[in-house]
Backbone of each chain as nested JSON, in Angstrom:
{
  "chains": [
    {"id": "A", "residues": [
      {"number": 1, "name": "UNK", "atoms": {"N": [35.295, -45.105, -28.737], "CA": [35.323, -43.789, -28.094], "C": [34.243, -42.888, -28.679]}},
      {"number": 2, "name": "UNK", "atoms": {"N": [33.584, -42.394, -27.781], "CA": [32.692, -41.498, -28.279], "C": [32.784, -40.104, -28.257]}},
      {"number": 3, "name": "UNK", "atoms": {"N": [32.706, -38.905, -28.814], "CA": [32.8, -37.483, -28.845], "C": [31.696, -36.899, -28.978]}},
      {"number": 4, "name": "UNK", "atoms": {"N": [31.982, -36.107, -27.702], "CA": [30.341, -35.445, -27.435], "C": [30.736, -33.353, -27.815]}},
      {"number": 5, "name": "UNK", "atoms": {"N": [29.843, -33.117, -27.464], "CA": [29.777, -32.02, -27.657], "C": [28.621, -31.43, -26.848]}},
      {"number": 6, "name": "UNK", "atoms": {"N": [29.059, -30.196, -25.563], "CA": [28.096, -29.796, -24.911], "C": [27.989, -28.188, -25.238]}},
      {"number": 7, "name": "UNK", "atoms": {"N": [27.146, -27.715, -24.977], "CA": [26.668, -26.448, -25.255], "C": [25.981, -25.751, -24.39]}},
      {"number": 8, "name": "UNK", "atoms": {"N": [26.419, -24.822, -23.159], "CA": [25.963, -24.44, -23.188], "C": [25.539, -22.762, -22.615]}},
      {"number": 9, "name": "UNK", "atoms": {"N": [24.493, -22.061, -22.64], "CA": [23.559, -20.676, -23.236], "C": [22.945, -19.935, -22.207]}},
      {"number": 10, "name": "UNK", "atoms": {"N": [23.303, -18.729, -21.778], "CA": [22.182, -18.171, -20.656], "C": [20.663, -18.561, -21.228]}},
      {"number": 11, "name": "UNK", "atoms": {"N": [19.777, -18.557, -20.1], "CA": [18.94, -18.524, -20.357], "C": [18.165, -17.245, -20.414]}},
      {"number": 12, "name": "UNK", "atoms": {"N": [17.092, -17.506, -21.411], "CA": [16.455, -15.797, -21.471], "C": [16.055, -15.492, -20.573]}},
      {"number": 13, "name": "UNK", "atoms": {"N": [16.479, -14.401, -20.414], "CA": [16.121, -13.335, -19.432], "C": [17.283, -12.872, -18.559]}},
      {"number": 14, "name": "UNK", "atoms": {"N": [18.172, -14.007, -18.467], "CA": [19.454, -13.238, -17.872], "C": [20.161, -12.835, -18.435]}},
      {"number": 15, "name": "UNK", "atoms": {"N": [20.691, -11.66, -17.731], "CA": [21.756, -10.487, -18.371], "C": [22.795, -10.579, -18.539]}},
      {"number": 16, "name": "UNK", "atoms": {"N": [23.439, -10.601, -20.101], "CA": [24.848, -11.064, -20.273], "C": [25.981, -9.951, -20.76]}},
      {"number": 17, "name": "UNK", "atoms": {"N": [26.191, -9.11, -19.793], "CA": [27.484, -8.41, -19.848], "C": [27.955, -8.81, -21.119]}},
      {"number": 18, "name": "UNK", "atoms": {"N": [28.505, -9.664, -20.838], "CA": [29.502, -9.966, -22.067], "C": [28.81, -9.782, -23.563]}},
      {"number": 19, "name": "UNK", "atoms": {"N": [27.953, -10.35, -23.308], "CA": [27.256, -10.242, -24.999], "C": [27.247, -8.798, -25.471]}},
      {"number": 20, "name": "UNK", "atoms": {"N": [26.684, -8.095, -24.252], "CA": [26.116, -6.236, -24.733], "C": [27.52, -5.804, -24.793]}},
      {"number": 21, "name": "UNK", "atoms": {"N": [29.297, -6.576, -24.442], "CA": [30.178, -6.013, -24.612], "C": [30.696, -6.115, -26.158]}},
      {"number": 22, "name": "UNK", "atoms": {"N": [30.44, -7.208, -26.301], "CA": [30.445, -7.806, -27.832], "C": [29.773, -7.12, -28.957]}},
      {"number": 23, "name": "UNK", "atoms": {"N": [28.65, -6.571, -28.318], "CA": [27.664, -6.118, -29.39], "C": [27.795, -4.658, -29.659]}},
      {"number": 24, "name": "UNK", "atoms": {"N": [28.452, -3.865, -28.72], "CA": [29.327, -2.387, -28.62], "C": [30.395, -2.46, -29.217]}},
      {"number": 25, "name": "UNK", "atoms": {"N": [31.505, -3.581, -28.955], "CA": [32.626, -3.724, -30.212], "C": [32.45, -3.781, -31.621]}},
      {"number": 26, "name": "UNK", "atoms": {"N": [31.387, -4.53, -31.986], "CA": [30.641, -5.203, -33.233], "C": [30.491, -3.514, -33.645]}},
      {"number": 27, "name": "UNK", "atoms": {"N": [29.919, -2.698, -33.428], "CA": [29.533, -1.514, -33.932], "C": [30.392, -0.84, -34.078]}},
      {"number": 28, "name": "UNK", "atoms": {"N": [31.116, -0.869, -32.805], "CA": [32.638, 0.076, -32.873], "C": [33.353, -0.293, -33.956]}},
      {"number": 29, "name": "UNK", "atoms": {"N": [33.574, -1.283, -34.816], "CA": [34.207, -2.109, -35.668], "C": [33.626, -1.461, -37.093]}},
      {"number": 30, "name": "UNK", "atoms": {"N": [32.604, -0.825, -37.114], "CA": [31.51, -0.489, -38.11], "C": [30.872, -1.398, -38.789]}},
      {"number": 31, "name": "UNK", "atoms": {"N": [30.272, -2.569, -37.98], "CA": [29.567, -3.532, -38.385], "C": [27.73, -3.19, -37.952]}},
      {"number": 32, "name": "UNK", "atoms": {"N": [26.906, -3.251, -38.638], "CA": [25.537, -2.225, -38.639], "C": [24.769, -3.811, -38.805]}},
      {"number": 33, "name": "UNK", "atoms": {"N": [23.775, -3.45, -37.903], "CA": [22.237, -4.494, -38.295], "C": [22.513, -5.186, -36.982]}},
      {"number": 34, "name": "UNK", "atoms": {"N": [23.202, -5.285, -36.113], "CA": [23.597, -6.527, -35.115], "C": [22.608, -6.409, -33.823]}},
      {"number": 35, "name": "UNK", "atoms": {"N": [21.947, -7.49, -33.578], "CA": [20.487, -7.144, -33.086], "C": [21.455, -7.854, -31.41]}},
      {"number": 36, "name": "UNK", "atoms": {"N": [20.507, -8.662, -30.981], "CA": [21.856, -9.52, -29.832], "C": [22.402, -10.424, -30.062]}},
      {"number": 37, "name": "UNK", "atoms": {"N": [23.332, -10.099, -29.044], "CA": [24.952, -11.122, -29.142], "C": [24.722, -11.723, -27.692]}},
      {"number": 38, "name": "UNK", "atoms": {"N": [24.484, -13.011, -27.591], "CA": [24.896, -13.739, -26.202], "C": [25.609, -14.792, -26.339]}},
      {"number": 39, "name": "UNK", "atoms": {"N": [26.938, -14.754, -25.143], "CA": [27.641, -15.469, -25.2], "C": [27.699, -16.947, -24.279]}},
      {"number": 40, "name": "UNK", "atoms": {"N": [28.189, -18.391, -24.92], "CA": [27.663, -19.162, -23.647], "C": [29.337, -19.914, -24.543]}},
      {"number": 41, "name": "UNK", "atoms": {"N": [29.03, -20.847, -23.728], "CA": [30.379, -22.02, -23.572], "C": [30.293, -23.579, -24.716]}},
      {"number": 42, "name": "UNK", "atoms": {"N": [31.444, -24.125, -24.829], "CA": [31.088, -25.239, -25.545], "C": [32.318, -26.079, -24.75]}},
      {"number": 43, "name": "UNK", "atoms": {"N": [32.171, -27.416, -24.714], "CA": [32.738, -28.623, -24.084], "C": [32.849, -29.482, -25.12]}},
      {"number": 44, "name": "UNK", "atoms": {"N": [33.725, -29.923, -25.563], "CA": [34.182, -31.365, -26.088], "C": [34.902, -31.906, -25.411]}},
      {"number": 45, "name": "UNK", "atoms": {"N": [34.136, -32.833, -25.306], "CA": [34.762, -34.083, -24.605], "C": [35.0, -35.798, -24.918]}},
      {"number": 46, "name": "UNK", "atoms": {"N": [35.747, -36.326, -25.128], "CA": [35.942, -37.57, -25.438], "C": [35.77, -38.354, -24.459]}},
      {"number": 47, "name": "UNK", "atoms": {"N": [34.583, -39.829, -24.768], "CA": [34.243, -40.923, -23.403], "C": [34.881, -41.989, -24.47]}},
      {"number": 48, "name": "UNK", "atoms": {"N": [35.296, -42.311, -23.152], "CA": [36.401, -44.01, -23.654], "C": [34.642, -45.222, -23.838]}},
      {"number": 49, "name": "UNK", "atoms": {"N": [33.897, -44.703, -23.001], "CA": [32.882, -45.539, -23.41], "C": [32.335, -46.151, -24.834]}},
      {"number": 50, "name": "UNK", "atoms": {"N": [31.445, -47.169, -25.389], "CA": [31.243, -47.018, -26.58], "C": [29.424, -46.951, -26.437]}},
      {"number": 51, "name": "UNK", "atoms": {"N": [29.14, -47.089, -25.203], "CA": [27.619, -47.088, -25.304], "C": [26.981, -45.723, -24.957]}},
      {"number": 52, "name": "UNK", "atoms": {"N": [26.455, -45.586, -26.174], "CA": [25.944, -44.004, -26.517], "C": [25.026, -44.048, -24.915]}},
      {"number": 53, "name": "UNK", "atoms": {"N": [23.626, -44.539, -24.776], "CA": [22.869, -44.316, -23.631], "C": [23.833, -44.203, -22.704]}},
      {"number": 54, "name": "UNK", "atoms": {"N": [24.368, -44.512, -22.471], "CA": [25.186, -44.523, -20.845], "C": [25.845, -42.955, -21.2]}},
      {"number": 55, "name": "UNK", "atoms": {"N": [26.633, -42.999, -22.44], "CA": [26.881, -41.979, -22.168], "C": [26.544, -40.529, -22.467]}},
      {"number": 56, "name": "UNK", "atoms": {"N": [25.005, -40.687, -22.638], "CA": [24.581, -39.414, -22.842], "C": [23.726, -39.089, -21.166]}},
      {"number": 57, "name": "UNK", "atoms": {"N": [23.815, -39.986, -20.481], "CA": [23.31, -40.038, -19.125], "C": [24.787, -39.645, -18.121]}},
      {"number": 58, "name": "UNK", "atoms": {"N": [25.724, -39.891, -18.637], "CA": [26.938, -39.723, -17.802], "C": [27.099, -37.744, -18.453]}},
      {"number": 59, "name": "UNK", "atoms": {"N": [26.726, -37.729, -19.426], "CA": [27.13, -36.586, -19.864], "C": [25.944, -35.441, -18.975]}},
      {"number": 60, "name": "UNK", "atoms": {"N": [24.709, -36.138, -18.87], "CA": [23.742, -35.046, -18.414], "C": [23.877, -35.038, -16.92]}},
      {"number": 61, "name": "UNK", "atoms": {"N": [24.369, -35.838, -16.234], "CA": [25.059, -35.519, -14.782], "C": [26.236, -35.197, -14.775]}},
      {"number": 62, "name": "UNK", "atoms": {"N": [27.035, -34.907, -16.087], "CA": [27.908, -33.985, -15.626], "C": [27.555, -32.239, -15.735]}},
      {"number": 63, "name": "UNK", "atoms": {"N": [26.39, -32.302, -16.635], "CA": [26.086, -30.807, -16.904], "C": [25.45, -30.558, -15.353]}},
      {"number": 64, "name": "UNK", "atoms": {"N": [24.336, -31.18, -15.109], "CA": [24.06, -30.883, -13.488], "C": [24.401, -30.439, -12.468]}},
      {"number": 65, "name": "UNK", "atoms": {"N": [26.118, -31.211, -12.641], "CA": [26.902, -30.901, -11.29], "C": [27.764, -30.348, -11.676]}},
      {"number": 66, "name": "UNK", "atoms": {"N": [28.53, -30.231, -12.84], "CA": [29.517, -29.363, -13.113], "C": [29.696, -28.349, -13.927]}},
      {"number": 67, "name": "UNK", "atoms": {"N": [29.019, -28.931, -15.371], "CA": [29.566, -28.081, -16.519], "C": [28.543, -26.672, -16.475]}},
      {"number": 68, "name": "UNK", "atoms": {"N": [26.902, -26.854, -16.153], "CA": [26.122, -25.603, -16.53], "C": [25.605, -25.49, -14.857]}},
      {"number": 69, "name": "UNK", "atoms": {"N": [25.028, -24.33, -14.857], "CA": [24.781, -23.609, -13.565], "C": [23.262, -23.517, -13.97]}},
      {"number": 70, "name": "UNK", "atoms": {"N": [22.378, -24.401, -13.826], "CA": [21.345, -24.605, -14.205], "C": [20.534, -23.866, -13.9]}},
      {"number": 71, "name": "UNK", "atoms": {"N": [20.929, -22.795, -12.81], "CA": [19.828, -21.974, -12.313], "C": [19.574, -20.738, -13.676]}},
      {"number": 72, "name": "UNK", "atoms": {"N": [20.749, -20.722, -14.139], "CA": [20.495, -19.402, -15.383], "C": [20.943, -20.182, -16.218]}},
      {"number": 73, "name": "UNK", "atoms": {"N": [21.44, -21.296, -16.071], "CA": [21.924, -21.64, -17.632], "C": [21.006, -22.782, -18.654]}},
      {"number": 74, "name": "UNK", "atoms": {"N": [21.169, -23.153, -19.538], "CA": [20.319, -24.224, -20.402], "C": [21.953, -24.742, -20.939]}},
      {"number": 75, "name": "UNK", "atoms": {"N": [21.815, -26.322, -21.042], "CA": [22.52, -27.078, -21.57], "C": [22.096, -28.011, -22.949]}},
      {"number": 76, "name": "UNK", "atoms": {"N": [22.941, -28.203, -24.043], "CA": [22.243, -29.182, -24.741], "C": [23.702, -29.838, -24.998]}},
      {"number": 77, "name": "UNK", "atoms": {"N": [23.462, -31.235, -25.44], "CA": [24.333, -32.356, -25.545], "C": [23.673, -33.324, -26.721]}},
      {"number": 78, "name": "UNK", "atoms": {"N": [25.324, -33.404, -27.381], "CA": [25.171, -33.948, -29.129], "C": [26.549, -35.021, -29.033]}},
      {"number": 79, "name": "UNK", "atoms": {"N": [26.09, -35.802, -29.534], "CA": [26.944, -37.007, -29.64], "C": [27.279, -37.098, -31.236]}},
      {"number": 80, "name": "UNK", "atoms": {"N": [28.845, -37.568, -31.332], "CA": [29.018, -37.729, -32.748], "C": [29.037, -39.194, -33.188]}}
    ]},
    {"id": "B", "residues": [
      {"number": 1, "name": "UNK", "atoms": {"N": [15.132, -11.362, -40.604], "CA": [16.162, -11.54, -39.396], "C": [16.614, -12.996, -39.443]}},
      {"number": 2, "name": "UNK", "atoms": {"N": [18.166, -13.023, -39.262], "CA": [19.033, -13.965, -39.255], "C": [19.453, -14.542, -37.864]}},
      {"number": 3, "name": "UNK", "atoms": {"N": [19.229, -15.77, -37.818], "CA": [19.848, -15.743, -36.04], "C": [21.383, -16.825, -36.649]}},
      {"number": 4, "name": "UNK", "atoms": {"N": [22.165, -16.56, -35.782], "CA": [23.834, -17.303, -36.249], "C": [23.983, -17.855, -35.069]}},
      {"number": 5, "name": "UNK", "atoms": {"N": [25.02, -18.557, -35.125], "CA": [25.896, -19.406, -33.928], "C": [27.05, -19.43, -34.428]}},
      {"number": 6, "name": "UNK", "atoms": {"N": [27.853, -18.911, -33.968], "CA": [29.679, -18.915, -33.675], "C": [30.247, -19.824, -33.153]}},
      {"number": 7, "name": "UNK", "atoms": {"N": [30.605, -20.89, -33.166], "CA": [31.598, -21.679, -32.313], "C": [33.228, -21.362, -32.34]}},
      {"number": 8, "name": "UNK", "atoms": {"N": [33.681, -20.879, -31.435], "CA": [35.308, -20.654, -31.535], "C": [35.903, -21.58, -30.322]}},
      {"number": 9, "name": "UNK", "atoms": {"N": [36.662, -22.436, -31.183], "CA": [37.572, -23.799, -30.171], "C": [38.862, -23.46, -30.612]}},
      {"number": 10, "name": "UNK", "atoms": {"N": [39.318, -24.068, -29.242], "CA": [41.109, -24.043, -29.423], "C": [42.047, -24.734, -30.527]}},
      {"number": 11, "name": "UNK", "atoms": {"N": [42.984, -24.683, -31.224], "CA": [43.675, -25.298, -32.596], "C": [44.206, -26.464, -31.913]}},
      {"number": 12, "name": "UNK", "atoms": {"N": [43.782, -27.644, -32.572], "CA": [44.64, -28.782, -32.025], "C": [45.864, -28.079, -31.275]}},
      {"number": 13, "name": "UNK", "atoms": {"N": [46.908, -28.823, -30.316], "CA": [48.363, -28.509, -30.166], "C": [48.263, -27.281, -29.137]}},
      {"number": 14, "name": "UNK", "atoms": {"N": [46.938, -26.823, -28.839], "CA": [47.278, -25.683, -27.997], "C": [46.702, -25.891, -26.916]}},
      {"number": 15, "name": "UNK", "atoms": {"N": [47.449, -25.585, -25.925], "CA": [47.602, -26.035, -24.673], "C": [45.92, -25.547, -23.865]}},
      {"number": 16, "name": "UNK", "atoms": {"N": [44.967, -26.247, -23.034], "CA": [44.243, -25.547, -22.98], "C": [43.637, -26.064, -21.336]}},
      {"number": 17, "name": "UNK", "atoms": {"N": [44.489, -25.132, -20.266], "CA": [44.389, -25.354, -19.111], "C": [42.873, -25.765, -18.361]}},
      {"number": 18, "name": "UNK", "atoms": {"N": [42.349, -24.982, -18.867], "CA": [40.704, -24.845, -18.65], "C": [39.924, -26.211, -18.67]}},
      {"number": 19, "name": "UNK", "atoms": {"N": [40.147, -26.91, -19.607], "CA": [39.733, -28.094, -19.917], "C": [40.276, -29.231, -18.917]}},
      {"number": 20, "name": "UNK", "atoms": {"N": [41.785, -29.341, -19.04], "CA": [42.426, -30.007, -18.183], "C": [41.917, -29.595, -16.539]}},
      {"number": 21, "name": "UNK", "atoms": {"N": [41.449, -28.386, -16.21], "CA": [40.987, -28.452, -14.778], "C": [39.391, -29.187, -14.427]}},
      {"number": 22, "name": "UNK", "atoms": {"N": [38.921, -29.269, -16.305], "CA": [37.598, -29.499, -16.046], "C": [37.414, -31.504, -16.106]}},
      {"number": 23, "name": "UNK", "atoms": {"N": [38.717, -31.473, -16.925], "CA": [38.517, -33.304, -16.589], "C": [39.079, -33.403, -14.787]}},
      {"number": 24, "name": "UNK", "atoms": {"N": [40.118, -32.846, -14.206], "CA": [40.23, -32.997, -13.149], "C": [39.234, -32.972, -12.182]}},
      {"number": 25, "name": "UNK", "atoms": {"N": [38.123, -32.14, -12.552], "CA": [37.104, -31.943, -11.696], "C": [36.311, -33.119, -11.493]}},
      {"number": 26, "name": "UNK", "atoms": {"N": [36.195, -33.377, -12.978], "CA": [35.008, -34.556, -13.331], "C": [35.556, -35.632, -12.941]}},
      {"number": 27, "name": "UNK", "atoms": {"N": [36.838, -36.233, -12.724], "CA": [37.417, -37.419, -12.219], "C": [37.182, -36.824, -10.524]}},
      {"number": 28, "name": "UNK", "atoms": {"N": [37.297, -36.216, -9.819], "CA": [37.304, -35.568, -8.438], "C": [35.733, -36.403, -8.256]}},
      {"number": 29, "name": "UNK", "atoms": {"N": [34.413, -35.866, -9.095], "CA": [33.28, -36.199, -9.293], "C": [33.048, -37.385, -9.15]}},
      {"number": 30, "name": "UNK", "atoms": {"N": [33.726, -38.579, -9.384], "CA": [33.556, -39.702, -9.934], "C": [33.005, -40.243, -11.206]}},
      {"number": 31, "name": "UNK", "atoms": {"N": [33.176, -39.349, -11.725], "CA": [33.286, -39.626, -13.629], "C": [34.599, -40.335, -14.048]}},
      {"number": 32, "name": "UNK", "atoms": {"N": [34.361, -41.517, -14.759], "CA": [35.182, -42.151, -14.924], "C": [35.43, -42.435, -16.896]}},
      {"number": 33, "name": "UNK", "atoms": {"N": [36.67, -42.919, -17.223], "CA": [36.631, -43.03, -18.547], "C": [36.34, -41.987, -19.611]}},
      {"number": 34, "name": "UNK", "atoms": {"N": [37.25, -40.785, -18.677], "CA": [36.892, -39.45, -19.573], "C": [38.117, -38.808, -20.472]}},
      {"number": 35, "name": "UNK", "atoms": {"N": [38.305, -38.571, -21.331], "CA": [39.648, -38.412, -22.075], "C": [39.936, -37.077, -22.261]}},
      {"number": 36, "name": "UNK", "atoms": {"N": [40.1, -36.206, -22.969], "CA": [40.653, -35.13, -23.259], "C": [39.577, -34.444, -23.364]}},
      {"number": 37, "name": "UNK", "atoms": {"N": [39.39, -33.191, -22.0], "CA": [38.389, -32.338, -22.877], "C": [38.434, -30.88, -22.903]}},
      {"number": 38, "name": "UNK", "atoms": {"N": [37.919, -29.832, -24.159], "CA": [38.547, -28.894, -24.439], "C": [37.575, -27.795, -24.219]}},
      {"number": 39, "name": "UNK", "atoms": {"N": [37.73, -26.53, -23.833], "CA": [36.948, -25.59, -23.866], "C": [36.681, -24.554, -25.142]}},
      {"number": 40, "name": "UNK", "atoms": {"N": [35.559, -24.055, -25.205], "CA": [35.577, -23.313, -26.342], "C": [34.214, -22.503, -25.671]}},
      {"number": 41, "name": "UNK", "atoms": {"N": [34.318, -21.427, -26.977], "CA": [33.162, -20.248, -26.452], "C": [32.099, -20.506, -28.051]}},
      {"number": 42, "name": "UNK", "atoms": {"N": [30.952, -20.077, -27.665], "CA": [29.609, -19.965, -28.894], "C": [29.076, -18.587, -28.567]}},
      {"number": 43, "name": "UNK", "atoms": {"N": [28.919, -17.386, -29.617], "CA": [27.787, -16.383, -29.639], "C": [26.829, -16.907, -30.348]}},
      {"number": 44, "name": "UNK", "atoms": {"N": [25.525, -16.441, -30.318], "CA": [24.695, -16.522, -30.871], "C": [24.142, -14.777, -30.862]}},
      {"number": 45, "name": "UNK", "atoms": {"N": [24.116, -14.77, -32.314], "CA": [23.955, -13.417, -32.785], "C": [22.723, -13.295, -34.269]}},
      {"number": 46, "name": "UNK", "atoms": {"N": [22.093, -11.953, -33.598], "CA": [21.01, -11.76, -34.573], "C": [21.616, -10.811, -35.233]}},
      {"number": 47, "name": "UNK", "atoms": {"N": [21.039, -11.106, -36.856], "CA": [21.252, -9.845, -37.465], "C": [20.232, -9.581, -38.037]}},
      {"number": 48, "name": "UNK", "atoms": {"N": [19.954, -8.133, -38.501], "CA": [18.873, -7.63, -39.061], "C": [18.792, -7.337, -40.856]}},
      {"number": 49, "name": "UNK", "atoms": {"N": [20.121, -8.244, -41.347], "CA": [19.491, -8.658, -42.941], "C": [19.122, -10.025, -42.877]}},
      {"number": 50, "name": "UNK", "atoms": {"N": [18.482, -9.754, -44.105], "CA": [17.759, -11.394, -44.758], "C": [18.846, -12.002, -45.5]}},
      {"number": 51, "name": "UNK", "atoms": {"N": [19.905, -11.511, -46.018], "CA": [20.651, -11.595, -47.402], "C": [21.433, -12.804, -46.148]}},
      {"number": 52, "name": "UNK", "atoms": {"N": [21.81, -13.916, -46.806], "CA": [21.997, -15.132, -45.861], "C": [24.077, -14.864, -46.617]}},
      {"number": 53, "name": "UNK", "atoms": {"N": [23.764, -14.884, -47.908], "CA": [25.503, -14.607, -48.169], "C": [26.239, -13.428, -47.817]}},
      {"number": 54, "name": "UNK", "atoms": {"N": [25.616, -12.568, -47.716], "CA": [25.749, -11.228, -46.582], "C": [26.357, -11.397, -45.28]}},
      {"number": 55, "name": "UNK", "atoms": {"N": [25.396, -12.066, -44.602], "CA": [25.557, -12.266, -43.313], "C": [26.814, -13.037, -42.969]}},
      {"number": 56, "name": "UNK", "atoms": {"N": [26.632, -13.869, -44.021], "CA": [27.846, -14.935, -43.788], "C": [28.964, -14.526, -44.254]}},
      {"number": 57, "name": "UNK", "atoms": {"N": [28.842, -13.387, -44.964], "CA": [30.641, -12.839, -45.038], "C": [30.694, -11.962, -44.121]}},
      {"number": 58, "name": "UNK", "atoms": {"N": [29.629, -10.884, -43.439], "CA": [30.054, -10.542, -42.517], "C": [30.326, -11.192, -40.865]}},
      {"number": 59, "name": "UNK", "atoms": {"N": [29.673, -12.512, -40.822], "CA": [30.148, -13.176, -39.417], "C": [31.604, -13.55, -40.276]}},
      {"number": 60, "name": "UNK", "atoms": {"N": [32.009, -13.783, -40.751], "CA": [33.363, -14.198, -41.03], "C": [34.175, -12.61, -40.802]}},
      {"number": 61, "name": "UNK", "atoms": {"N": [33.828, -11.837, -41.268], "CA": [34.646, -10.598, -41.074], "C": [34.731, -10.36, -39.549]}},
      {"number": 62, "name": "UNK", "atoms": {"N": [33.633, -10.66, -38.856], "CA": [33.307, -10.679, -37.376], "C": [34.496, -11.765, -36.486]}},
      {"number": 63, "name": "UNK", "atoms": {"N": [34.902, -12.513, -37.284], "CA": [35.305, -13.678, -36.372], "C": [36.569, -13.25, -36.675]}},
      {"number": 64, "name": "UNK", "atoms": {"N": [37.308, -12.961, -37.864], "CA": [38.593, -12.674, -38.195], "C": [38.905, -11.449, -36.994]}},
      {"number": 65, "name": "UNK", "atoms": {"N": [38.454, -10.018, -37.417], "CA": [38.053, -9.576, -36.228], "C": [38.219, -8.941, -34.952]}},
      {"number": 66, "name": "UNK", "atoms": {"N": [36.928, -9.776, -34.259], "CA": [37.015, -9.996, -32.906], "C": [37.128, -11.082, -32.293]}},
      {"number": 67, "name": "UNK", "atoms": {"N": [35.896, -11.831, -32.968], "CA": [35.315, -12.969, -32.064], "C": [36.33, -14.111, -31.902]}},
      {"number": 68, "name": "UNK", "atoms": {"N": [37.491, -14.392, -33.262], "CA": [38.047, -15.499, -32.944], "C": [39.844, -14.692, -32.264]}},
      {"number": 69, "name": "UNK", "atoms": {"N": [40.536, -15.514, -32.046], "CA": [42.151, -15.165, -31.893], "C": [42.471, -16.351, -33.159]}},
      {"number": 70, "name": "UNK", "atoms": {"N": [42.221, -15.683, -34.53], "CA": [42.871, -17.099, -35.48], "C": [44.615, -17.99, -35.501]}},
      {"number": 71, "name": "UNK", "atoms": {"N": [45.633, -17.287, -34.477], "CA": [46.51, -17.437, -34.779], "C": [46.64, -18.795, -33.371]}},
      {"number": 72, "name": "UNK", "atoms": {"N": [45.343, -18.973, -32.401], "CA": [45.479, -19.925, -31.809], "C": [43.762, -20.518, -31.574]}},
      {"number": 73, "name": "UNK", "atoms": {"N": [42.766, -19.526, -32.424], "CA": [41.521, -20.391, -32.613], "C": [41.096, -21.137, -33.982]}},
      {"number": 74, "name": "UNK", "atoms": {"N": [40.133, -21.761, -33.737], "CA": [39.368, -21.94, -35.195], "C": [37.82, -21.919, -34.91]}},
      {"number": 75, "name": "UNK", "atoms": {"N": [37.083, -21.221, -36.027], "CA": [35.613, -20.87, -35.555], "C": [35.054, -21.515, -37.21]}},
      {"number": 76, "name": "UNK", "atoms": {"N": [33.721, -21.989, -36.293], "CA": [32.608, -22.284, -37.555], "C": [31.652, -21.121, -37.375]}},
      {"number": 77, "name": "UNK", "atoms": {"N": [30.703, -21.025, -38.932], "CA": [29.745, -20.713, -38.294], "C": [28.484, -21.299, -39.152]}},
      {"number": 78, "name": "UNK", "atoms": {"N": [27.533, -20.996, -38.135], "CA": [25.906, -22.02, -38.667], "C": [24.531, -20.834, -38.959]}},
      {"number": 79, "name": "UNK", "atoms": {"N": [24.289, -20.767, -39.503], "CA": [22.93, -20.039, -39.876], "C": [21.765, -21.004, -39.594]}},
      {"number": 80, "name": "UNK", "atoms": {"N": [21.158, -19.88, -38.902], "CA": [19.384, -20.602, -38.984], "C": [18.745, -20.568, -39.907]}}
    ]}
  ]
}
């Protein structure tokens, strides 16, 4: 069994609400110096497979079609 | 300037619907041989000291917090 780990990150330039909400709490909190905060997603997932190539190819068509929105997003994928 | 990464994932044992809709999806997909998979969130946050043990007690003060729910998350964190 293999355990992957996906990640993933707006890409620069798109605008992440959430982060600039994060980064207004962070201050409100009285935490000082906090430059940006962007927020993105993480996936673990377990493949019953044992062959890493296959499944780092099964993993990057799943980011394609499911997991990242490729038009703003960036994905990266780590195998343990 | 410090750049960080937050990872906050769910505690073993806790139920985590999100995931379960996302293997459903991926079997819908025709992804096959996929086992348990879990959702979690990552910031990536700049700060504006150099002091690296600084930083790192304050992302921990950050995660206690806000960033994590410790009583049903668990968060790392990574320095650049």
């Amino acid at each position: 069994m293999i355990k992957a780990r996906v990640t993933v990150t707006l890409k620069n330039g798109v605008l992440d609400p959430q982060g600039k909400a994060i980064e207004g709490a962070l201050s409100g909190l009285g935490f000082t110096g906090i430059g940006h905060v962007r927020q993105g997603k993480v996936f673990d997932l377990e493949l019953e497979s044992a062959d890493k190539a296959k499944a780092e190819a099964d993993l990057k068509a799943m980011c394609e079609k499911l997991l990242a929105n490729t038009v703003i997003e960036n994905y990266s994928i780590s195998l343990d």
